[in-house]
N, C-alpha and C positions, 0 to 999 in steps of 0.2 A: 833767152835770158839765162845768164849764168847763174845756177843755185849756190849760195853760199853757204859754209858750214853752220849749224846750231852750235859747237861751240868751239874754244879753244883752251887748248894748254900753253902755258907759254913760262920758261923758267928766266931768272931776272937772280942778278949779281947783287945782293945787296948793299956791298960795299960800292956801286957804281950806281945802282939806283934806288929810291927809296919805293917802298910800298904802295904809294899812293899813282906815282908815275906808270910802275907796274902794271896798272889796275888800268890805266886810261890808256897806255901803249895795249893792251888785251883787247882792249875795246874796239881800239881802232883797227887790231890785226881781224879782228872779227867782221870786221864791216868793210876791209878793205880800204881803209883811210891812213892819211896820215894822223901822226896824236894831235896836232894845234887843228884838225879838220873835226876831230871829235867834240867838241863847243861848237864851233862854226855850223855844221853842216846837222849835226845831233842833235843840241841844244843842251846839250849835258857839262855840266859843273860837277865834278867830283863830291866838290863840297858844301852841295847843297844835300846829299845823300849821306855822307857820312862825314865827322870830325878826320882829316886829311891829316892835322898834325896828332891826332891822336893814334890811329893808325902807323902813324910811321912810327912813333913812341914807340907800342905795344909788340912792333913785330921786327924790335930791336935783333941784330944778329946775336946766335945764340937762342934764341928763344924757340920753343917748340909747341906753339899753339899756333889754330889754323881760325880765319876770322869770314862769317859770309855774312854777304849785306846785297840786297839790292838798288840797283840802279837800274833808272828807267823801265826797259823792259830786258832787263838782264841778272841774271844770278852771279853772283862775285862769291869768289871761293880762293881765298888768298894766306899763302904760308910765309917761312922767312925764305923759300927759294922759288915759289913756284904760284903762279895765278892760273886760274882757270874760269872763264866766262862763259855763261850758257843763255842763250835766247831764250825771254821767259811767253810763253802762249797766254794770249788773253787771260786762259783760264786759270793758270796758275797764277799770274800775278796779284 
């Protein structure tokens, strides 16, 4: 069985994608899925975890704040250039 990484870095255009996209293409790169595979196969909605349109608001280009949230069993750690997603263990979640 092939072990997969605990997490990922992954940097994102924000003029080409918005924040919220980011964050569920991270997910999927972590898990080895495509992004529409991440609902499907996950069971995860972005935005049942956090306000999607608020996010993309707040991490307007230009801006220099960093925003983390969890999702499922994942730590989300997201800038205006860069997301990074970390598999959360029982115990910390």
């Amino acid at each position: 069985m092939e072990r997969r990484p605990e997490s990922v870095r992954r940097r994102y255009d924000r003029s080409e994608t918005v924040p919220s996209v980011a964050v569920v293409d991270a997910i999927a790169a972590l898990e080895g899925l495509g992004q529409t595979d991440v609902q499907g196969q996950l069971g995860i909605v972005l935005y049942d975890y956090v306000d999607t349109d608020a996010l993309d608001t707040i991490l307007a280009p230009g801006t220099s704040i960093e925003v983390s949230f969890p999702v499922d069993d994942y730590a989300v750690r997201i800038d205006e250039g860069t997301v990074r997603v970390s598999r959360v263990s029982g115990d910390e979640a």
